[in-house]
Steps between C-alpha positions, in 0.01 A plus 500: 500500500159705502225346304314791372286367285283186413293425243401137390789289450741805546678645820681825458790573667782789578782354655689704791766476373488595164644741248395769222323506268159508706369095424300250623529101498161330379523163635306231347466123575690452159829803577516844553431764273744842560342826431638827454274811580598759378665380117629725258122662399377559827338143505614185672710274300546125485840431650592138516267122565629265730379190484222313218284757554230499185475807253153533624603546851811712410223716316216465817785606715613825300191590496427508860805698572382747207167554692664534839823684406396818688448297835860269446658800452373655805576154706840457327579875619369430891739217514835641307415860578388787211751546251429876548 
């Protein structure tokens, strides 16, 4: 399971694994925070919380994936091939 990302208290992963739609798992000391990236609008989209993960970090977390969307994509596409 790749970590692709870290950022304070948050690791983000792609799993090898894995299955469409394009997503990462943000883990946090508190559960894991599933991210789509590509939702309905183009934009990622808040898929499911594992865990007691706090709004705050649910929001911090979204967030980070919104800013880095571009490069998860690309990542998420190295390791389950372009959908193209």
């Amino acid at each position: 399971m790749p970590t692709i990302d870290r950022e304070g208290p948050f690791r983000v992963i792609v799993y090898l694994n894995d299955h469409e739609p394009a997503h990462v798992h943000v883990w946090h000391t508190s559960g894991v925070i599933v991210i789509d990236l590509l939702g309905d609008e183009g934009e990622p989209r808040l898929r499911e919380v594992h865990g007691e993960v706090k709004d705050n970090d649910v929001k911090r977390a979204f967030d980070l994936a919104q800013r880095n969307q571009a490069a998860y994509l690309e990542r998420w596409n190295e390791i389950h091939g372009d959908p193209e």
